[in-house]
PQR file of N, CA, C, O and H, with PARSE charges and radii, in Angstrom:
ATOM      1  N   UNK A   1       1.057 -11.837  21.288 -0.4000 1.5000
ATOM      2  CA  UNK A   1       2.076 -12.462  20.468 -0.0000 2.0000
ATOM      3  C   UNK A   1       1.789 -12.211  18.993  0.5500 1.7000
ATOM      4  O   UNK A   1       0.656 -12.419  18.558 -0.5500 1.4000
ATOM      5  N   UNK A   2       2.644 -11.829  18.308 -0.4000 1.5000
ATOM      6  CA  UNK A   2       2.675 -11.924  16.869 -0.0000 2.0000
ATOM      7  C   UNK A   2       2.621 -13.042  16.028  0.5500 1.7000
ATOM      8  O   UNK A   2       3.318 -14.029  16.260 -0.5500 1.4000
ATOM      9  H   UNK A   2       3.564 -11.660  18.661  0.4000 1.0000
ATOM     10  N   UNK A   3       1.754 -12.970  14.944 -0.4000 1.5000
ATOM     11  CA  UNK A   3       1.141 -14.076  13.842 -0.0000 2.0000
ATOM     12  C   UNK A   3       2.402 -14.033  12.913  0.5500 1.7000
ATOM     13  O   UNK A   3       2.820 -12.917  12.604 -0.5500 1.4000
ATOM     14  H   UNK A   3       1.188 -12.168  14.755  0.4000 1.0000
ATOM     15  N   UNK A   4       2.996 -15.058  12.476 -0.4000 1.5000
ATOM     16  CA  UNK A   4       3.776 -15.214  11.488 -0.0000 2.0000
ATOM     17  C   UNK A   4       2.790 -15.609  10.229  0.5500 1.7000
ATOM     18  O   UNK A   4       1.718 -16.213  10.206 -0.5500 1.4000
ATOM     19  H   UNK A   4       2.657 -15.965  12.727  0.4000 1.0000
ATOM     20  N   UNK A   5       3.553 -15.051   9.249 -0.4000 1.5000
ATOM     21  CA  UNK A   5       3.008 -15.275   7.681 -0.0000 2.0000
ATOM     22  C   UNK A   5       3.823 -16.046   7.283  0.5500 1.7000
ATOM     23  O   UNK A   5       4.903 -16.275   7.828 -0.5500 1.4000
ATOM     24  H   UNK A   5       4.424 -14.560   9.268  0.4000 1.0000
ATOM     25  N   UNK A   6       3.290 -16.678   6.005 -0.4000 1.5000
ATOM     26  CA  UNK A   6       4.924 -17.243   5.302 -0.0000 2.0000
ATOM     27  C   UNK A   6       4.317 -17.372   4.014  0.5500 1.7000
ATOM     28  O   UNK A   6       4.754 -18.287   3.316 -0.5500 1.4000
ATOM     29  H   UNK A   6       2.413 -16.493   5.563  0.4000 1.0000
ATOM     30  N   UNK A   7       3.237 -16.523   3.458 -0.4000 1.5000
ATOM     31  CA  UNK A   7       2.841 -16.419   2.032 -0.0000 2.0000
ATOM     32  C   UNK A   7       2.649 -15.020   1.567  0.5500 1.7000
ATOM     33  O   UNK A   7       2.093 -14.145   2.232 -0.5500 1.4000
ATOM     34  H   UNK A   7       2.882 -15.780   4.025  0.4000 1.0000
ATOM     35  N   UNK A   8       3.185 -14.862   0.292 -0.4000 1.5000
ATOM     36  CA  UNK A   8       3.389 -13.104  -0.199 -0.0000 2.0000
ATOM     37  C   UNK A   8       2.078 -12.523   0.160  0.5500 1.7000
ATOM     38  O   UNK A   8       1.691 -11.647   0.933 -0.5500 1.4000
ATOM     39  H   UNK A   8       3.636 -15.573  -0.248  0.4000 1.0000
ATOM     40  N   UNK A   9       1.440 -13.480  -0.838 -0.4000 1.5000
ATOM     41  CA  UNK A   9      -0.306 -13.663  -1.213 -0.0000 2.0000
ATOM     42  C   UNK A   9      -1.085 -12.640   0.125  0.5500 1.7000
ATOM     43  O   UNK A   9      -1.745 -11.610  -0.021 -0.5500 1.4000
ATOM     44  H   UNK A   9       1.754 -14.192  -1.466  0.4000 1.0000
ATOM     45  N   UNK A  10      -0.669 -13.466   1.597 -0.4000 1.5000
ATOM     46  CA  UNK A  10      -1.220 -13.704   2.403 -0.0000 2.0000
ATOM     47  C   UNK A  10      -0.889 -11.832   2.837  0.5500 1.7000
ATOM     48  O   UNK A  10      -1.765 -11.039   3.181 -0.5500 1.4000
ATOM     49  H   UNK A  10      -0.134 -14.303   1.716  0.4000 1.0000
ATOM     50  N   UNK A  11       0.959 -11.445   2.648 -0.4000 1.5000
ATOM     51  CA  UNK A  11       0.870 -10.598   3.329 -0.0000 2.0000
ATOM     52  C   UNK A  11      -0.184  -9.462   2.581  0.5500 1.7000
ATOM     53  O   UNK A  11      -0.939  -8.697   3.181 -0.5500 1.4000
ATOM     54  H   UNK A  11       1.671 -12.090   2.368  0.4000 1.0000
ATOM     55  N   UNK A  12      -0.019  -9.573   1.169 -0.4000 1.5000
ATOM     56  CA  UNK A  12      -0.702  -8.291   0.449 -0.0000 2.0000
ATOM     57  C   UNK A  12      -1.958  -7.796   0.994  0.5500 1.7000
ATOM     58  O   UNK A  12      -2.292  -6.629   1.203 -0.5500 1.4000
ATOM     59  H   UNK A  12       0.595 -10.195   0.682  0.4000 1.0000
ATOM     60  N   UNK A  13      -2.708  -9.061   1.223 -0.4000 1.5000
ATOM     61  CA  UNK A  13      -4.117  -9.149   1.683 -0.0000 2.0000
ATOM     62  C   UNK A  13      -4.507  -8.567   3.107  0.5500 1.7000
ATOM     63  O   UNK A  13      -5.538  -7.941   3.357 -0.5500 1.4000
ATOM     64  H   UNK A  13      -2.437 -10.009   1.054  0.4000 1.0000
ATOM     65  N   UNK A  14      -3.472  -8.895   4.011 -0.4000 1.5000
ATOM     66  CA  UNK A  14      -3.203  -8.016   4.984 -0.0000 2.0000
ATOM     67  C   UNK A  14      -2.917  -6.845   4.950  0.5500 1.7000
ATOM     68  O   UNK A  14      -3.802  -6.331   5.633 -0.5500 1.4000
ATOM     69  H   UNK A  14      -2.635  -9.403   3.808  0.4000 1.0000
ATOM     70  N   UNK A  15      -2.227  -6.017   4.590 -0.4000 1.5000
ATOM     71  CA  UNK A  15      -1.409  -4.945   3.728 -0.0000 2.0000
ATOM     72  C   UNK A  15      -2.283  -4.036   3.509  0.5500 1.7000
ATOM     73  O   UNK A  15      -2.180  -2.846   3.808 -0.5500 1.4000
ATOM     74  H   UNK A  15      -1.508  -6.435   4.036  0.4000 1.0000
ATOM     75  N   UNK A  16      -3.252  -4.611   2.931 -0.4000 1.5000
ATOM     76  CA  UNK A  16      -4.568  -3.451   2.655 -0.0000 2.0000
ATOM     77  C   UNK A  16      -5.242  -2.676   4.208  0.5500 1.7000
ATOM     78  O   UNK A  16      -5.524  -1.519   4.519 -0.5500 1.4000
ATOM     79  H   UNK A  16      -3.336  -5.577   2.688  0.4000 1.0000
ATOM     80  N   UNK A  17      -5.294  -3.833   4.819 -0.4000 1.5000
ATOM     81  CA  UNK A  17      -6.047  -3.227   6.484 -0.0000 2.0000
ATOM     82  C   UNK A  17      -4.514  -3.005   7.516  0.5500 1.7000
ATOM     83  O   UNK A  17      -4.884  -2.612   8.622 -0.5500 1.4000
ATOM     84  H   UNK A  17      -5.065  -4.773   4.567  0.4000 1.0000
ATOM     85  N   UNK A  18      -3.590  -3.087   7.483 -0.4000 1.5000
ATOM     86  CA  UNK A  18      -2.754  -2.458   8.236 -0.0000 2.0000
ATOM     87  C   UNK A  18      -3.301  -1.253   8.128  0.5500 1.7000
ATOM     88  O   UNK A  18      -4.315  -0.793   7.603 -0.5500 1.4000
ATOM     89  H   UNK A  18      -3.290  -3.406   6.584  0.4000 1.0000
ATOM     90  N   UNK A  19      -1.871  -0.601   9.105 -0.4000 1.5000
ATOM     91  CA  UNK A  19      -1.716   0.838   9.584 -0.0000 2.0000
ATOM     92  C   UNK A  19      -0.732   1.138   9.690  0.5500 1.7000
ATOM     93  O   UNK A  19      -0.498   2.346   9.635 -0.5500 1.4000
ATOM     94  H   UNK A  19      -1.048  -0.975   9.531  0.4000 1.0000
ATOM     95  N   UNK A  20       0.266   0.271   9.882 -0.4000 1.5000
ATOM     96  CA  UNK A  20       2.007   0.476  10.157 -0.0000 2.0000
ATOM     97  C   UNK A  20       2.667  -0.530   9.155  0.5500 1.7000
ATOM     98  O   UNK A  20       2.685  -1.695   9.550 -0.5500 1.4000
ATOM     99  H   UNK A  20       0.077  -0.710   9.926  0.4000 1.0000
ATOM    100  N   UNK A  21       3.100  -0.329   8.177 -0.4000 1.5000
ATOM    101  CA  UNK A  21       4.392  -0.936   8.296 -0.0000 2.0000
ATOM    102  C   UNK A  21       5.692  -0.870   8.808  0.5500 1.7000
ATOM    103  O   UNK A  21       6.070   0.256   8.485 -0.5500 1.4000
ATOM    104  H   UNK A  21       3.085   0.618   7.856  0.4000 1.0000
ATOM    105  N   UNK A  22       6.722  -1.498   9.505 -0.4000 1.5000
ATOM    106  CA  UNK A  22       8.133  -1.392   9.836 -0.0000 2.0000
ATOM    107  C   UNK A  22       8.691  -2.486   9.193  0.5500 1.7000
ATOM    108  O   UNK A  22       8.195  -3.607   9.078 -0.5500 1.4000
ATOM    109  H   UNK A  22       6.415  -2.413   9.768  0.4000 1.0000
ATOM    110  N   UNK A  23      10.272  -1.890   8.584 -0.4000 1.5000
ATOM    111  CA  UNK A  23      10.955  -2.752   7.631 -0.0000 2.0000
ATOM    112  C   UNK A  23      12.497  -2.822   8.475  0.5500 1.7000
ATOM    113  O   UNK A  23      13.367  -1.980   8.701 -0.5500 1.4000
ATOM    114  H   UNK A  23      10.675  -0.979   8.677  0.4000 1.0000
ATOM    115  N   UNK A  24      12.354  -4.129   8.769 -0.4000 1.5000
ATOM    116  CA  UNK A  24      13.902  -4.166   9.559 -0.0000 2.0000
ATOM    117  C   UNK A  24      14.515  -5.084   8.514  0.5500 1.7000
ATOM    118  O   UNK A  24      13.977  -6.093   8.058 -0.5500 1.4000
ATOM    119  H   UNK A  24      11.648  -4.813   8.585  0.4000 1.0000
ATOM    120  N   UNK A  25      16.050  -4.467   8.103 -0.4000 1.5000
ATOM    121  CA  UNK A  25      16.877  -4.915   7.249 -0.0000 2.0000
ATOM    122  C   UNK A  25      17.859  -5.473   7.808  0.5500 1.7000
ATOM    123  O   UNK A  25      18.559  -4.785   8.552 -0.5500 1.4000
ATOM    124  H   UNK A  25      16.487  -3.647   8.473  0.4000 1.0000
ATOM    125  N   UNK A  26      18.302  -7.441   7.514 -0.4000 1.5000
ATOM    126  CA  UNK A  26      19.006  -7.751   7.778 -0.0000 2.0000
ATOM    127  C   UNK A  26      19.925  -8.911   7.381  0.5500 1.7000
ATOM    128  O   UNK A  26      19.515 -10.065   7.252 -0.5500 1.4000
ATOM    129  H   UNK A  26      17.733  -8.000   6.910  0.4000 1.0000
ATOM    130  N   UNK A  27      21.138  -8.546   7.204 -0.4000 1.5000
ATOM    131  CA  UNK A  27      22.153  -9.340   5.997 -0.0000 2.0000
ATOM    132  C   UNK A  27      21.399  -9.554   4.794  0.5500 1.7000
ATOM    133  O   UNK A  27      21.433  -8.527   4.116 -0.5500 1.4000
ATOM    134  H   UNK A  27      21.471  -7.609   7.309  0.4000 1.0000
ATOM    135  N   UNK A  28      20.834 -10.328   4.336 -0.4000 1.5000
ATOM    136  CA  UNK A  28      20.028 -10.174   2.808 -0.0000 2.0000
ATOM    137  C   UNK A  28      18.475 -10.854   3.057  0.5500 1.7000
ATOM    138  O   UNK A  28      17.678 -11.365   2.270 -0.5500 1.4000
ATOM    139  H   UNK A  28      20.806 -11.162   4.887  0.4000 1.0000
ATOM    140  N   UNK A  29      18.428 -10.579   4.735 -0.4000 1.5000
ATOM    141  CA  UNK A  29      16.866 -11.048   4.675 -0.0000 2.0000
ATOM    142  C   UNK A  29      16.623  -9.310   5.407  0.5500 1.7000
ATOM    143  O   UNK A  29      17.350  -8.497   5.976 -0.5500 1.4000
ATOM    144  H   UNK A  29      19.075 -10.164   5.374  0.4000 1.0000
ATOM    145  N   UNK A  30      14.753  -9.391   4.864 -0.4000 1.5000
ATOM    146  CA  UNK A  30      14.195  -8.400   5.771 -0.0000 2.0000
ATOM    147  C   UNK A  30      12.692  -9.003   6.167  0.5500 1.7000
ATOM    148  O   UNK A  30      11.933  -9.848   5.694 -0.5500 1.4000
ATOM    149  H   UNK A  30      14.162 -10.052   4.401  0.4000 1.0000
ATOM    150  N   UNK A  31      12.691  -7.825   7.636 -0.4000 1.5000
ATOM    151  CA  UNK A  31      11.330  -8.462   8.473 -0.0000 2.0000
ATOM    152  C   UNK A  31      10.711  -7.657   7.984  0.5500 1.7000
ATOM    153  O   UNK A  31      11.147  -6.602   7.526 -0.5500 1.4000
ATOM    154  H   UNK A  31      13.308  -7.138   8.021  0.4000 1.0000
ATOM    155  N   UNK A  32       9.487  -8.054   7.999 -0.4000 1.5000
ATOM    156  CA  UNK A  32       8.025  -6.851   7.557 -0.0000 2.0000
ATOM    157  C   UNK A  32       7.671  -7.262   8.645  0.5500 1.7000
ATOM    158  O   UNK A  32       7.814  -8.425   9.021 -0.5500 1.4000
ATOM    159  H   UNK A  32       9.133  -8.912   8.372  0.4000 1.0000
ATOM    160  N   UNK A  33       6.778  -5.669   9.774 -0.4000 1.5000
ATOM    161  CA  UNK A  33       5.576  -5.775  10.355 -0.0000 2.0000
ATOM    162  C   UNK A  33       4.844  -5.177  10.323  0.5500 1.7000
ATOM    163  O   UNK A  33       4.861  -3.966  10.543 -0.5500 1.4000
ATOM    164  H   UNK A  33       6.661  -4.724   9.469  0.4000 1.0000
ATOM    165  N   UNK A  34       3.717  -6.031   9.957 -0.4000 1.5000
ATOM    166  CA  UNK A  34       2.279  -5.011   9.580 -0.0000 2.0000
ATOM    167  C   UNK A  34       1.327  -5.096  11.246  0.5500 1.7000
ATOM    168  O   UNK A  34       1.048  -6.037  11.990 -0.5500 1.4000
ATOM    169  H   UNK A  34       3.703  -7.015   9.778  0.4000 1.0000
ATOM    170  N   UNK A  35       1.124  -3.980  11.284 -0.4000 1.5000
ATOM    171  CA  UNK A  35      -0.029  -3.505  12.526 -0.0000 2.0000
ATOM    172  C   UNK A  35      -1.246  -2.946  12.176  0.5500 1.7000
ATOM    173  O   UNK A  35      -1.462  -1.831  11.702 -0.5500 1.4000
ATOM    174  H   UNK A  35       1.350  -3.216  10.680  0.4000 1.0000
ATOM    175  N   UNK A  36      -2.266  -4.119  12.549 -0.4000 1.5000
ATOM    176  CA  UNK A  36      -3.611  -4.213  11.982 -0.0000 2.0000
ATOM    177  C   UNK A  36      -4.123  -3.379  13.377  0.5500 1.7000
ATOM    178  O   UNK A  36      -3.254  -3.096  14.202 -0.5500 1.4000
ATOM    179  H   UNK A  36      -2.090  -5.025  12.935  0.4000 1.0000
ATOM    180  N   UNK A  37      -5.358  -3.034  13.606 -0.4000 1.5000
ATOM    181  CA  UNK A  37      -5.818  -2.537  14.761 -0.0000 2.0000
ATOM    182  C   UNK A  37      -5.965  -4.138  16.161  0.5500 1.7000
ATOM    183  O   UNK A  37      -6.113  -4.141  17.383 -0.5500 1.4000
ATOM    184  H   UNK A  37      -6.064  -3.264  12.936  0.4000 1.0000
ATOM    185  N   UNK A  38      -5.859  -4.979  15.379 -0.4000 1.5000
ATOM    186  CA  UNK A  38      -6.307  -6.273  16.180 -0.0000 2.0000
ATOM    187  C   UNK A  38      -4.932  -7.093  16.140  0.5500 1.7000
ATOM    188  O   UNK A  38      -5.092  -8.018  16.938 -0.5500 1.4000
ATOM    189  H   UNK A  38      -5.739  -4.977  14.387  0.4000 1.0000
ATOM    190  N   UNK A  39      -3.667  -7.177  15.583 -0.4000 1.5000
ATOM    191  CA  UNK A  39      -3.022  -8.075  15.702 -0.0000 2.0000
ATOM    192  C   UNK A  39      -1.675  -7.361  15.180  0.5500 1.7000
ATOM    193  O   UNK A  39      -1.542  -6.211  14.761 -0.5500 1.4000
ATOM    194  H   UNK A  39      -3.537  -6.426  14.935  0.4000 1.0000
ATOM    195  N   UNK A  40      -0.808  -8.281  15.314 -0.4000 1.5000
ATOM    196  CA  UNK A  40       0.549  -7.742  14.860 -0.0000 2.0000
ATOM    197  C   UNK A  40       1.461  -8.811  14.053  0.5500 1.7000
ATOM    198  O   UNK A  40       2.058  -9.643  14.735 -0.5500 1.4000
ATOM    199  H   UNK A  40      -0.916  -9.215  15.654  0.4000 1.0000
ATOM    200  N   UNK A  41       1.641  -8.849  12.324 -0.4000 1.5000
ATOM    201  CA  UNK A  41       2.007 -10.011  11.855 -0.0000 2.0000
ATOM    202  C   UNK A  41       3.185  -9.901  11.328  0.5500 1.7000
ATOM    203  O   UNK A  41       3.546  -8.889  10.728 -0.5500 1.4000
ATOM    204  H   UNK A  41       1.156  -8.173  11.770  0.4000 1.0000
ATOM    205  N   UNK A  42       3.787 -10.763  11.472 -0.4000 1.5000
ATOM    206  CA  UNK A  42       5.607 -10.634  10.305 -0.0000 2.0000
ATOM    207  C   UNK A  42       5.874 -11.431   9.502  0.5500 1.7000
ATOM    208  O   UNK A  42       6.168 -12.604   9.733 -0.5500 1.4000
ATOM    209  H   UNK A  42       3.493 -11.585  11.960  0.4000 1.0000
ATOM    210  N   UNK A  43       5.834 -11.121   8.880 -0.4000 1.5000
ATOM    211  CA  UNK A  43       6.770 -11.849   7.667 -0.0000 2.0000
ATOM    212  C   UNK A  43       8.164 -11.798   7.215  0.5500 1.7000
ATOM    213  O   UNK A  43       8.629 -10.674   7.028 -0.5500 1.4000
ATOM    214  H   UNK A  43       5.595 -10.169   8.692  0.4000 1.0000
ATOM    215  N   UNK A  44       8.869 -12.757   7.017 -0.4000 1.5000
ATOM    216  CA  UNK A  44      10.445 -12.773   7.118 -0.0000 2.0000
ATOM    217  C   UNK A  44      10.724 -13.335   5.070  0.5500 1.7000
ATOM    218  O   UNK A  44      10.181 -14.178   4.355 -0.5500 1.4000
ATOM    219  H   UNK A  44       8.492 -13.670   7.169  0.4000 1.0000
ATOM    220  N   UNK A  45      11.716 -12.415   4.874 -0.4000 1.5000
ATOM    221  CA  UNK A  45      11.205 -12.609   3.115 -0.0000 2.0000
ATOM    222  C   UNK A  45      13.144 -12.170   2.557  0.5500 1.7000
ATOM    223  O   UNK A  45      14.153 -12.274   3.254 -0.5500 1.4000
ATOM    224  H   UNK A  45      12.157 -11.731   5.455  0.4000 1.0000
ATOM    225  N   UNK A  46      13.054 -11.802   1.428 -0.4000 1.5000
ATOM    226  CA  UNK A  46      14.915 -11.897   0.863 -0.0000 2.0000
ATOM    227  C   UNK A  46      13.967 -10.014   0.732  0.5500 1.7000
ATOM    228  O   UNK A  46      12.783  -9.678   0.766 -0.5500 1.4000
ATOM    229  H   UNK A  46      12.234 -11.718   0.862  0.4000 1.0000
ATOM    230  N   UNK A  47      15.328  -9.219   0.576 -0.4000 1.5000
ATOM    231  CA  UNK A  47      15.286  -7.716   0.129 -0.0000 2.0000
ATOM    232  C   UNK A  47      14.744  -7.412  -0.577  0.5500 1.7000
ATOM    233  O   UNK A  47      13.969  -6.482  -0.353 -0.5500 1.4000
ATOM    234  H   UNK A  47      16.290  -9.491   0.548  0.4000 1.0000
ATOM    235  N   UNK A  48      14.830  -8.157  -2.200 -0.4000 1.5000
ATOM    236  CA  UNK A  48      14.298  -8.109  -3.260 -0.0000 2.0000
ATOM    237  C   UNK A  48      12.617  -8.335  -3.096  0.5500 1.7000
ATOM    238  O   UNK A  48      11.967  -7.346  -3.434 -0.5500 1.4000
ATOM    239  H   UNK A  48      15.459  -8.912  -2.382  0.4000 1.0000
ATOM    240  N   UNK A  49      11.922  -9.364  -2.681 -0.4000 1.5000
ATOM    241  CA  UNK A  49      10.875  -9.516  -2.224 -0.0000 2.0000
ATOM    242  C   UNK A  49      10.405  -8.001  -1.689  0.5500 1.7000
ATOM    243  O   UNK A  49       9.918  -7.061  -2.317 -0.5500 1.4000
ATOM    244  H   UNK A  49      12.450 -10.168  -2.407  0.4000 1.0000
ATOM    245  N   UNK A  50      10.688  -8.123  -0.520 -0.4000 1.5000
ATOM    246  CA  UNK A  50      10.176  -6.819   0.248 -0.0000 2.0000
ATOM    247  C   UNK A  50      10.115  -5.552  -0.175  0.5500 1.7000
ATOM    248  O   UNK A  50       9.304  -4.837   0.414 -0.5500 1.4000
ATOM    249  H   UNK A  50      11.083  -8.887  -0.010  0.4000 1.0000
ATOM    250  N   UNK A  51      10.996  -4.891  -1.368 -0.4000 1.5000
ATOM    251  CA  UNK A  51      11.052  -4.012  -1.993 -0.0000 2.0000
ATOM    252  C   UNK A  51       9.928  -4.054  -2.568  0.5500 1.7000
ATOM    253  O   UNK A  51       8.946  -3.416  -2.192 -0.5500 1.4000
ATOM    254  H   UNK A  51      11.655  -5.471  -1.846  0.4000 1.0000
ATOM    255  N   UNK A  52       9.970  -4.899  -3.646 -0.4000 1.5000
ATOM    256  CA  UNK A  52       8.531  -5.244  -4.506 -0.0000 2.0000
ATOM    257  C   UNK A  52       7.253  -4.891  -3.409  0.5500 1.7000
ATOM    258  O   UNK A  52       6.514  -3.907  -3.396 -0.5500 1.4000
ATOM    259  H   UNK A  52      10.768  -5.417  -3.951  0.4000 1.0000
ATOM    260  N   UNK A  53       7.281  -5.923  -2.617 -0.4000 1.5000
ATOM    261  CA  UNK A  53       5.593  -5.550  -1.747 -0.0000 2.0000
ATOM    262  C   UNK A  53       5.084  -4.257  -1.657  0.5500 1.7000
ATOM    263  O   UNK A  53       4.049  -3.677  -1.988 -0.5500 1.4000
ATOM    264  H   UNK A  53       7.882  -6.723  -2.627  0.4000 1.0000
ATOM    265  N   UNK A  54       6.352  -3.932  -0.993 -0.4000 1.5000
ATOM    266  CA  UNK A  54       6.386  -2.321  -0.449 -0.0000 2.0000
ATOM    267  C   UNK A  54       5.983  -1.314  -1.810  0.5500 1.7000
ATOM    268  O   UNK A  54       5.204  -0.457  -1.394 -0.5500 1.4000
ATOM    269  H   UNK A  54       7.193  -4.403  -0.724  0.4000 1.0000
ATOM    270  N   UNK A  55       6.172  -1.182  -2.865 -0.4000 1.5000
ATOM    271  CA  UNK A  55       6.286  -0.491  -3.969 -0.0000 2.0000
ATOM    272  C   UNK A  55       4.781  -0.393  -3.915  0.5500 1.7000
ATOM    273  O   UNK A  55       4.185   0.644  -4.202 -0.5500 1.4000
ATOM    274  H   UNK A  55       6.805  -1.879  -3.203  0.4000 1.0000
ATOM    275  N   UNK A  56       4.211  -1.466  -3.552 -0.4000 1.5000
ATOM    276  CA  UNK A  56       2.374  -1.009  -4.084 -0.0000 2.0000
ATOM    277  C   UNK A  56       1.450  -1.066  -2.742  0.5500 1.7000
ATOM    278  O   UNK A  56       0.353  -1.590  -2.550 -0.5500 1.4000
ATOM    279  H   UNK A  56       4.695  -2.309  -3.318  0.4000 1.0000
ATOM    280  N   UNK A  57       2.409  -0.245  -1.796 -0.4000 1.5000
ATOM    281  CA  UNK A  57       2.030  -0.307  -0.275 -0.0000 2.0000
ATOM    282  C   UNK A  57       1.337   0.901  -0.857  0.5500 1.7000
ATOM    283  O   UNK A  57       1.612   1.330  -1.978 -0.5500 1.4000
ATOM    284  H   UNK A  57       3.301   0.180  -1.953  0.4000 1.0000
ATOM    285  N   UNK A  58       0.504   1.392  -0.129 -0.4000 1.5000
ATOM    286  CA  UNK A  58      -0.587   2.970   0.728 -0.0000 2.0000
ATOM    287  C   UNK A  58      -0.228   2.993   1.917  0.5500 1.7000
ATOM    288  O   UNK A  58      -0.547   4.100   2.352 -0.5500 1.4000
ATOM    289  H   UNK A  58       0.280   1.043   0.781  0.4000 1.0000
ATOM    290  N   UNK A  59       0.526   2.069   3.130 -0.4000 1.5000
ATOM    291  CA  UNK A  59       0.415   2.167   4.264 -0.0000 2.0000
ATOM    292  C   UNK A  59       1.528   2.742   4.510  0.5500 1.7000
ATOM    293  O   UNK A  59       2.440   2.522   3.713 -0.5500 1.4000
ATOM    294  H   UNK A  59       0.786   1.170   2.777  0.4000 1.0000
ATOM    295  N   UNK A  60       1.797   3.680   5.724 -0.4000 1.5000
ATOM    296  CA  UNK A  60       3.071   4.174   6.140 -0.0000 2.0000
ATOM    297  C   UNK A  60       4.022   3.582   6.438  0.5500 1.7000
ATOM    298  O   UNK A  60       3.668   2.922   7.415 -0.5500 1.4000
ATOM    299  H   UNK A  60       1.056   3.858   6.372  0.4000 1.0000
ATOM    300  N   UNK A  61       5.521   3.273   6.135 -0.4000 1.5000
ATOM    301  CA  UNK A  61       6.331   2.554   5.788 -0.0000 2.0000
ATOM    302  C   UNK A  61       7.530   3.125   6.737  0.5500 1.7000
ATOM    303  O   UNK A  61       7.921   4.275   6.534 -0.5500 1.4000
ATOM    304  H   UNK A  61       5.809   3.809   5.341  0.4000 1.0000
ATOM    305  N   UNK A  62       8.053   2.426   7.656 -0.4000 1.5000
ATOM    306  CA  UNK A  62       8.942   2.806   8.819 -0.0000 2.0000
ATOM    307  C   UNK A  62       9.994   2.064   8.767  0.5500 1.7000
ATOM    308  O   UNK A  62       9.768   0.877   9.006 -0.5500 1.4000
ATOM    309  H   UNK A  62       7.735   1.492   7.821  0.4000 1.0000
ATOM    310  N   UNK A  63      11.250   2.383   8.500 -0.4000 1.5000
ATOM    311  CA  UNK A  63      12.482   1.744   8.585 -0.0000 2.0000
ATOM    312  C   UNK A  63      13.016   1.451   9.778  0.5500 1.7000
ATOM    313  O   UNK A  63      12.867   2.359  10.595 -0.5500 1.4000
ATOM    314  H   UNK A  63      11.433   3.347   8.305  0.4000 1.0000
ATOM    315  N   UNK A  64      13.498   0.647  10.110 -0.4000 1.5000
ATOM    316  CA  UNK A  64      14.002   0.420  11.791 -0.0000 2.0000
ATOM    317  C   UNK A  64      15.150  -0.205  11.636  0.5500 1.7000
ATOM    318  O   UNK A  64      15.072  -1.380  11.276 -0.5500 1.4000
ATOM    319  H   UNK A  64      13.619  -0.091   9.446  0.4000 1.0000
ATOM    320  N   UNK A  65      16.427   0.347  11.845 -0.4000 1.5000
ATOM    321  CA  UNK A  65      17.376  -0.535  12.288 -0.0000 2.0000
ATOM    322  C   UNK A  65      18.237  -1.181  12.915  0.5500 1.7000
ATOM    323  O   UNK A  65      18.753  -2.177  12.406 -0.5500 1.4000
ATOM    324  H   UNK A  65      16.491   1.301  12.139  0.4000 1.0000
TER
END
């Protein structure tokens, strides 16, 4: 089962040890999931948010829609 986030803070920190990101876009929210080797976490955030994160990602970044 997947870990929900619900702090930016929290995802960045994660962000660093992923391996996947996937960005599902929807009405003016989007999901982030980051895939660590050990777990699988999401965070649910507004467009604007997620753009930003993403901008100072290194990790590979997968659109899904």
């Amino acid at each position: 089962m997947p870990k929900q986030i619900f702090n930016a803070n929290d995802f960045k920190k994660l962000l660093e040890k992923a391996k996947e990101c996937r960005v599902m876009r929807i009405g003016d929210k989007a999901k982030l999931k980051l895939r660590t080797s050990k777990m699988l976490y999401v965070f649910i955030t507004s467009k604007g948010e997620a753009n930003e994160l993403l901008k100072s990602s290194k990790v590979e970044v997968k659109e899904i829609n």
